[in-house]
C-alpha positions in Angstrom: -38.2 -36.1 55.5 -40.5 -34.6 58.2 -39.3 -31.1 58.2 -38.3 -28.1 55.7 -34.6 -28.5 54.7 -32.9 -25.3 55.7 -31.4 -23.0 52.8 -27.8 -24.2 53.8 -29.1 -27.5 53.4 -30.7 -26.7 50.2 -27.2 -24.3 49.1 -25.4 -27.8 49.9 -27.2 -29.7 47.7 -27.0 -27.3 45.0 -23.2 -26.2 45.3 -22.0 -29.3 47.0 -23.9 -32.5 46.8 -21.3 -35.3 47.3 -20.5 -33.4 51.3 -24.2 -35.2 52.1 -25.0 -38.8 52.4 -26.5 -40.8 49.7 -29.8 -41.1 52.7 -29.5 -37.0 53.1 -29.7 -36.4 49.6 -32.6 -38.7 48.7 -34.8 -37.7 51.2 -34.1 -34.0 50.1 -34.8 -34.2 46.6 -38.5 -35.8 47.3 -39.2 -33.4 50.2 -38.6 -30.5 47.3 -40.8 -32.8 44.6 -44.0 -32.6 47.3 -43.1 -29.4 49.4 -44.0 -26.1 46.6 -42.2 -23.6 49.3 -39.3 -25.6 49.0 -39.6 -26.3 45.3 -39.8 -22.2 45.0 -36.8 -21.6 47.4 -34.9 -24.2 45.5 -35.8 -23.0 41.8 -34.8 -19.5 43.0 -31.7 -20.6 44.3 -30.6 -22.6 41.5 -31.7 -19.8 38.8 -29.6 -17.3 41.0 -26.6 -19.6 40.6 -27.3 -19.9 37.0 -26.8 -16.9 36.6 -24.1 -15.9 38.2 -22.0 -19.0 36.6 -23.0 -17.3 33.1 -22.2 -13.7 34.1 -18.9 -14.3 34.8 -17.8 -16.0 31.6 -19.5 -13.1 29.6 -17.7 -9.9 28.9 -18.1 -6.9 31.5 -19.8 -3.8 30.9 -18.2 -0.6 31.7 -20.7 -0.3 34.5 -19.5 -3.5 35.5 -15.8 -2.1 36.0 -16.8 0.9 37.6 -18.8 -1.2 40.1 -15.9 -3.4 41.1 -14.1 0.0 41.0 -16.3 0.5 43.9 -16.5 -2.4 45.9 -12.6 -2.3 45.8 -12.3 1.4 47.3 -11.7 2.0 51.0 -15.0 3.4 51.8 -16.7 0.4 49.9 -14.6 -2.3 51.7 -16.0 -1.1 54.9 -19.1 -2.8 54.0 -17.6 -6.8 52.8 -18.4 -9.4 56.0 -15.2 -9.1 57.2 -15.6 -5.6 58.5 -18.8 -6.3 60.4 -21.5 -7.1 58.0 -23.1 -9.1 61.4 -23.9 -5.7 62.9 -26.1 -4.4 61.0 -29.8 -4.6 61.7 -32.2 -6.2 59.1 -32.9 -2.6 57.8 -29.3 -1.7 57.6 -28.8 -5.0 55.5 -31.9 -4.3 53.0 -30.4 -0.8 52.9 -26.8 -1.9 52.3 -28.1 -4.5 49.3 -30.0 -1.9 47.5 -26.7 0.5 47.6 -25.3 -3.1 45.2 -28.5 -3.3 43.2 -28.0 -0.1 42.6 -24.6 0.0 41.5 -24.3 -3.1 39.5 -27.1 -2.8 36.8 -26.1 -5.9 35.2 -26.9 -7.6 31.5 -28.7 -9.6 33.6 -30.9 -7.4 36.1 -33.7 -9.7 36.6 -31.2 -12.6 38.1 -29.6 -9.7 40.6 -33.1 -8.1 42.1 -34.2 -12.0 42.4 -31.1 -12.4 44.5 -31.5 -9.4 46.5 -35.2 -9.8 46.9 -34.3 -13.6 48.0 -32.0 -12.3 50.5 -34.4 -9.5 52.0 -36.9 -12.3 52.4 -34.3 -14.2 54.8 -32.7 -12.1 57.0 -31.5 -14.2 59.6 -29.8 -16.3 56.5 -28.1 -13.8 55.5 -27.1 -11.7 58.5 -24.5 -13.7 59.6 -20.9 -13.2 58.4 -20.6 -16.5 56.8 -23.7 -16.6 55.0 -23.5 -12.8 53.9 -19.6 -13.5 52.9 -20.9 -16.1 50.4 -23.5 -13.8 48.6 -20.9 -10.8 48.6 -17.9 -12.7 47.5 -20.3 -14.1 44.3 -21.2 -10.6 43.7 -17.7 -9.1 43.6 -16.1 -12.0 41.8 -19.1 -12.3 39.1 -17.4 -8.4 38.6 -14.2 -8.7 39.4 -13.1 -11.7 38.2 -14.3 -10.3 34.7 -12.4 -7.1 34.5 -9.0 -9.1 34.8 -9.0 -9.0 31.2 -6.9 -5.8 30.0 -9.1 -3.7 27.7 -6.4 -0.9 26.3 -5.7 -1.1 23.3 -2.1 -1.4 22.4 -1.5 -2.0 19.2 -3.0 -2.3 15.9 -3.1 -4.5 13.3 -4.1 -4.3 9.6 -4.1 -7.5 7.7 -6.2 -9.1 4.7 -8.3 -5.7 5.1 -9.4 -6.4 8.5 -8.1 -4.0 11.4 -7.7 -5.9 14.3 -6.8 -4.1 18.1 -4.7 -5.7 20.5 -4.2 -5.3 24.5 -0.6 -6.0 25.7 -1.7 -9.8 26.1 -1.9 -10.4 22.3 -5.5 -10.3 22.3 -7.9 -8.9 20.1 -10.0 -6.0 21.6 -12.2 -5.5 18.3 -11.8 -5.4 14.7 -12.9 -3.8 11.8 -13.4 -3.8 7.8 -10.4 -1.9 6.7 -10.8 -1.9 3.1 -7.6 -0.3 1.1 -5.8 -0.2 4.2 -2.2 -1.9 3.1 -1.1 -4.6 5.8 0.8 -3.6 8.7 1.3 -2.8 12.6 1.9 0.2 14.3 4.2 -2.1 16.5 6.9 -1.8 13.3 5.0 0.8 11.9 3.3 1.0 9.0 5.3 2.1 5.7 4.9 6.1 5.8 6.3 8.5 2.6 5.4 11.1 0.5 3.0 8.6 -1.9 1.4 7.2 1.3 -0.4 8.5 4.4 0.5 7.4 8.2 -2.2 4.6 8.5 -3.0 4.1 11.9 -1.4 5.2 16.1 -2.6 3.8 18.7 -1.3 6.1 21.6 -2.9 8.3 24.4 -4.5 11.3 23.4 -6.2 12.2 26.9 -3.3 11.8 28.8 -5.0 9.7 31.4 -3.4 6.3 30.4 -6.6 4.7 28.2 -5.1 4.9 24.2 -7.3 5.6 21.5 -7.1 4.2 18.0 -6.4 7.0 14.9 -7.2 5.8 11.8 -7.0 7.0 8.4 -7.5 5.1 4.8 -5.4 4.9 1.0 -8.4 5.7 -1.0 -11.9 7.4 -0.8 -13.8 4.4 -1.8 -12.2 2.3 1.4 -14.4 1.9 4.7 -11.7 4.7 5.7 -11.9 7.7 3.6 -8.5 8.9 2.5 -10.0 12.5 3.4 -10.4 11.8 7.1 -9.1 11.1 10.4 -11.1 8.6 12.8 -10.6 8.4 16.4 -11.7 5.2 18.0 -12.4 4.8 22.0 -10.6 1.9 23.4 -13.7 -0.3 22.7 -14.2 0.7 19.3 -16.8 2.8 19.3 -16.4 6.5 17.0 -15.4 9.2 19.7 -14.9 11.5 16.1 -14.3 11.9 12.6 -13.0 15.0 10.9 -12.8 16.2 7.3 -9.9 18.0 5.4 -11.4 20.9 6.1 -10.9 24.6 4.0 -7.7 25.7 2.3 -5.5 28.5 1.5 -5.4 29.8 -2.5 -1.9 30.8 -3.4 -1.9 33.7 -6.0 -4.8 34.2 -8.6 -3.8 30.8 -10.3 -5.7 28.9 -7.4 -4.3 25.8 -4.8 -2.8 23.6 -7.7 -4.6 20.8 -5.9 -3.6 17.1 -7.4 -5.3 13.3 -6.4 -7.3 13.3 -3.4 -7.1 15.0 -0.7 -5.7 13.3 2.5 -4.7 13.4 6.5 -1.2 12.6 5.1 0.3 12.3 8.8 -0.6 13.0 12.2 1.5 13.3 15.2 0.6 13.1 19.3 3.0 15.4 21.1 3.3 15.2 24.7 5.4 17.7 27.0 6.2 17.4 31.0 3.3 19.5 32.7 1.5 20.4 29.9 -1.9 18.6 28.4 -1.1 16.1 24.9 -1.8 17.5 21.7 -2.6 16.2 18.3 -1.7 17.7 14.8 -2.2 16.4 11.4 -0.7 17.1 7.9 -3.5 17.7 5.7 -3.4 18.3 1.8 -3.0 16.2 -1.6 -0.9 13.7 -1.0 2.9 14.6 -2.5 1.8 17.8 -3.8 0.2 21.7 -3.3 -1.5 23.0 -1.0 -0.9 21.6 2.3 -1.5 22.6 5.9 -0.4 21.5 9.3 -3.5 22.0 11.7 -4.1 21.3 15.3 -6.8 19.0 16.7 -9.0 18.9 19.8 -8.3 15.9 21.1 -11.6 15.5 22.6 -14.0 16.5 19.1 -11.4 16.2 16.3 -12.3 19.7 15.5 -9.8 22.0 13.9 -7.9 24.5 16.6 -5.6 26.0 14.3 -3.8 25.8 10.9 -0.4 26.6 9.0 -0.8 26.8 5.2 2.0 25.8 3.1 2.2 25.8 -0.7 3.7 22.3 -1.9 3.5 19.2 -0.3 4.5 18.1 2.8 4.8 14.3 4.2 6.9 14.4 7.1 6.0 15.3 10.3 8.0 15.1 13.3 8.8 16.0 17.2 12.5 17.5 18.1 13.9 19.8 20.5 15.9 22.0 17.9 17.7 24.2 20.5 17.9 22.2 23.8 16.0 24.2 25.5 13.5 21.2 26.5 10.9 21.8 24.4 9.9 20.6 21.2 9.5 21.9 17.9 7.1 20.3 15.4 9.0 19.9 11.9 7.4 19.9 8.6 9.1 18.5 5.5 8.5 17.7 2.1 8.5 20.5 -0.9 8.0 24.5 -1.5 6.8 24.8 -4.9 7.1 28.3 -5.0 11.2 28.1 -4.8 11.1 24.7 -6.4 13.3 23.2 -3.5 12.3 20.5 -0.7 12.2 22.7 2.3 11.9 22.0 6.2 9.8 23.9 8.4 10.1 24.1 12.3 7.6 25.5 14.5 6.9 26.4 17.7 3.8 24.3 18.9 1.8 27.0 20.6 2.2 29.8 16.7 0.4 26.9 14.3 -1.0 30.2 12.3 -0.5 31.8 9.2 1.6 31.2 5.9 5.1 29.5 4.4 7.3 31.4 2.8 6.1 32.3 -0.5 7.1 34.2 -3.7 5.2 37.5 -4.0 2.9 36.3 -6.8 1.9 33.4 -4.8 0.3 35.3 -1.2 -2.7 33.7 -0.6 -5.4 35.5 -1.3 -7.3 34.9 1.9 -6.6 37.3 4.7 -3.8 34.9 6.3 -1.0 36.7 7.9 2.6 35.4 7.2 3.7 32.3 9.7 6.6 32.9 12.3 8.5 29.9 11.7 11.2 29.4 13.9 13.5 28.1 11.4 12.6 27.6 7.3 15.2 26.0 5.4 15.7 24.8 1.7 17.6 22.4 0.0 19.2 23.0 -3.1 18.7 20.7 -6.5 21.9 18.3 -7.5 23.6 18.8 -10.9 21.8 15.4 -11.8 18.3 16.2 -10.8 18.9 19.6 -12.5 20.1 17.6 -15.9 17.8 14.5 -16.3 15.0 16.1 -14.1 11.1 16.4 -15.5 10.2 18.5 -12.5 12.3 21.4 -11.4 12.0 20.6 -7.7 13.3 18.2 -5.3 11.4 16.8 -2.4 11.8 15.5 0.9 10.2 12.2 1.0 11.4 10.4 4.2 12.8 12.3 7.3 14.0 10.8 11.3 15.3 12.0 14.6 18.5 10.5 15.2 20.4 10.2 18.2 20.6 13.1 20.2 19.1 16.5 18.4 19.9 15.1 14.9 17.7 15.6 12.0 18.5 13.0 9.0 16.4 13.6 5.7 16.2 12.4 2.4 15.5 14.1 -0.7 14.7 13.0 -3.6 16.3 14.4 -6.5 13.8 15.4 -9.8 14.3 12.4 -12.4 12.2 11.4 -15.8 9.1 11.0 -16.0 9.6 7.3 -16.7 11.4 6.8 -13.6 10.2 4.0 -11.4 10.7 4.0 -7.3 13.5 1.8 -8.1 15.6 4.3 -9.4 15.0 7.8 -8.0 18.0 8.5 -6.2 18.0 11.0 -2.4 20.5 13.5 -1.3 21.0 12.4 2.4 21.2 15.5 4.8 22.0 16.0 8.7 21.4 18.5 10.7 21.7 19.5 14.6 21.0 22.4 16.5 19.6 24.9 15.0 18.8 23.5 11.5 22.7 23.7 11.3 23.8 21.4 8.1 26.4 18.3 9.7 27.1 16.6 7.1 25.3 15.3 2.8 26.3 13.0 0.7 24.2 10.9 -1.3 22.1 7.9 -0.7 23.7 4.2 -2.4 21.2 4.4 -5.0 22.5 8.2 -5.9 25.9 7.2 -6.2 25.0 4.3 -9.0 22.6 6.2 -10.4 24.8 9.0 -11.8 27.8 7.1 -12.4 25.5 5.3 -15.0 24.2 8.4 -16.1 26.7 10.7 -16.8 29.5 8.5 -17.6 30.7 11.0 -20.1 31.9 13.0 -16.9 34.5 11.4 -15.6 35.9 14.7 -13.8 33.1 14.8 -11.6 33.9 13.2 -8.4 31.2 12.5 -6.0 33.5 13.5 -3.2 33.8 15.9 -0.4 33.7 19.2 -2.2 31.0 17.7 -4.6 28.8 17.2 -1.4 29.8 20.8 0.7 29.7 22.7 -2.8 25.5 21.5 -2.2 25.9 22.3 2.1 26.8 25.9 1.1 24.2 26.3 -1.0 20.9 25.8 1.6 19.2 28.3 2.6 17.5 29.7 5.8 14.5 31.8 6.1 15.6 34.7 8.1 12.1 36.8 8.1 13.2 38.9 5.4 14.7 36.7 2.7 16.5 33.7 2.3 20.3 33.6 2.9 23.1 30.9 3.3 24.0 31.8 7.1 22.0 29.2 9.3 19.5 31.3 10.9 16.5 31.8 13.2 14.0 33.6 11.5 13.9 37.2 13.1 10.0 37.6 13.6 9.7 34.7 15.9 9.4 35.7 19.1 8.1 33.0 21.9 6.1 35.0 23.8 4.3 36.3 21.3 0.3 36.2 21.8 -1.1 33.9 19.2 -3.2 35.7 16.2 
């Protein structure tokens, strides 16, 4: 060959060497072996190529999504071939490459500026629409073709004590040692009562459509402390991790704190026109002192907190009244009254104290919470009779249907009493924290017939179950009666403590 193959010539044989003769070929391949210009375009080129193949089966960077981001916005299109790349003069084109140098910052930077700097060096090459289309289309597939893969998370996975995150596809985003972590997915939820904490949500906390991933563990010596709440970005790095924090001392006798200390549940609450907001229950788990606190979403740090002596496990979202906004309701146990109680608040009043007994005010400088409603649930004749403890305790709780609030609690039994055989008092209630309908759970109704089979004139029948409706109480700011009512000393417009 007399002459310096062209770089479409030399692009050909690289990309597409069966489109040239077997004569074309040959007598290319020993020009490059003599001619060192030629070698150094061609090494250049096929290191160029090389790396571009390799970038795009890697994973992208973030900067690599925000720089297809980019390319793909209106202002950005304006400069692809197809809108006139042929117009611009060689400075305009050096100008217009640096802008992309700039912008994509690659794994690989080396391989880009060699590209760029290869282009600058052949201007006419590359100024015309077909040769520049080729260089830009690598470029924005290499980046594009890369964020195809869906990187929000949206579901979690425990198993073998390895968390794993999914995206919507069924793959794995990232995983992580999850050591005394029980299996489970927050696709059928993980198993969640008083004697274990909520696990793991994936949901969005930002309210911009990314989720996050909120961890918590069974026990302190996991890779998950029991005593904390972890919030994972969508590509699994820490975004925060907070602590259980200070608590309230009921009466001179001290918190009664039991076991560890745990985030027993947490809870993302999201409202038309207003910004999502994270709570957590926070205490020992099934016993005194807990608190309900609320979270900055963006440092996990503690906003605000509602102390409540006795433990509480369930935490959930309703809209109590229909007004169409939702309350946040706390169950589980007041061990000051010895009942299982159920606490609704008002979202923006997250302050003060539960109702306690007058020997049992905290003695920090906490002012008495505004619930909007405080309820408890009287003891059964049998939890009463074969009970160790004096209370009951709410241990499971659900929104059903429209405004209906179904919980169970579980009646005092012996101290030799397995799960198997504890039995619940099932209540319902609607609007207003107004008692529908109890009766007892399958397990109640074979539990006492075994155990009091000396009574034969007690009938587990409608009276039985109304004689225990009329005896709940409500919180009315004052004192407890059997009328349901709102407590008094709420008042929503009220300017939070």
């Amino acid at each position: 060959m007399g002459f310096h193959p062209s770089e479409r010539h030399l692009e050909a044989l690289l990309l597409h060497p069966e489109r040239l003769t077997d004569e074309t070929r040959d007598a290319m391949r020993q020009h490059i072996s003599k001619c060192a210009l030629c070698r150094d375009h061609w090494e250049t080129l096929s290191l160029v190529y090389k790396n571009i193949d390799e970038a795009v089966k890697s994973e992208p960077t973030q900067r690599d999504r925000d720089f297809a981001g980019r390319l793909l916005a209106e202002e950005e299109r304006l400069a692809l071939p197809e809108r006139g790349v042929v117009r611009h003069e060689e400075t305009g084109l050096r100008d217009m490459l640096e802008r992309y140098a700039q912008a994509l910052e690659l794994r690989r930077p080396s391989a880009v500026h060699r590209f760029i700097h290869w282009v600058k060096i052949h201007p006419v090459r590359f100024a015309t629409a077909s040769g520049f289309s080729l260089a830009a289309l690598a470029l924005l597939t290499m980046t594009v073709t890369r964020t195809l893969r869906d990187t929000n998370p949206l579901y979690a996975e425990v198993k073998n004590a390895v968390l794993r995150v999914y995206n919507k596809e069924g793959e794995v985003l990232w995983s992580k040692p999850a050591l005394k972590i029980p299996n489970g997915s927050t696709r059928f939820g993980f198993e969640h009562s008083a004697n274990d904490p909520k696990f793991a949500t994936v949901d969005d906390i930002d309210g911009n459509g990314s989720n996050v991933v909120l961890i918590t563990g069974l026990s302190s010596s996991g890779q998950h402390g029991l005593d904390s709440l972890y919030c994972f970005e969508g590509d699994g790095t820490l975004r925060w991790r907070i602590g259980a924090g200070k608590f309230a001392t009921f009466g001179k006798k001290g918190v009664g704190l039991f076991g560890e200390l745990a985030f027993v549940s947490h809870l993302v609450l999201k409202e038309r026109g207003t910004p999502v907001r994270l709570f957590a229950l926070v205490g020992s788990v099934g016993f005194s002192p807990v608190k309900l606190i609320e979270l900055d979403t963006r440092t996990g740090r503690e906003l605000r907190a509602y102390h409540h002596r006795g433990g509480l496990s369930v935490l959930l979202a309703m809209d109590v009244d229909r007004d169409g906004k939702q309350e946040l309701i706390v169950a589980g146990v007041n061990d000051g009254f010895n009942r299982a109680c159920i606490s609704v608040l008002d979202p923006e009043r997250i302050y003060g104290h539960a109702p306690v007994p007058e020997e049992l005010i905290p003695l920090e400088e906490i002012p008495e919470a505004t619930e909007k409603y405080y309820v408890l649930l009287p003891v059964s004749d049998f939890g009463k009779t074969r009970g160790s403890t004096p209370y009951n305790v709410i241990n499971q709780g659900s929104v059903s249907g429209i405004n209906t609030l179904v919980v169970y609690a579980q009646e005092p039994t012996g101290r030799d009493s397995t799960p198997e055989v504890v039995p619940s008092v099932v209540y319902v209630l609607g609007d207003s924290m107004r008692v529908l309908n109890v009766t007892g759970s399958d397990r109640f109704y074979a539990i006492y017939r075994r155990e009091f089979p000396d009574k034969p004139d007690i009938k587990l029948d409608l009276a039985y179950w109304n004689a225990l409706k009329d005896s709940v109480l409500y919180w009315n700011g004052d004192t407890f009666v059997h009328t349901p009512t709102m407590n008094k000393k709420y008042f929503p417009t009220r300017i939070l403590p």
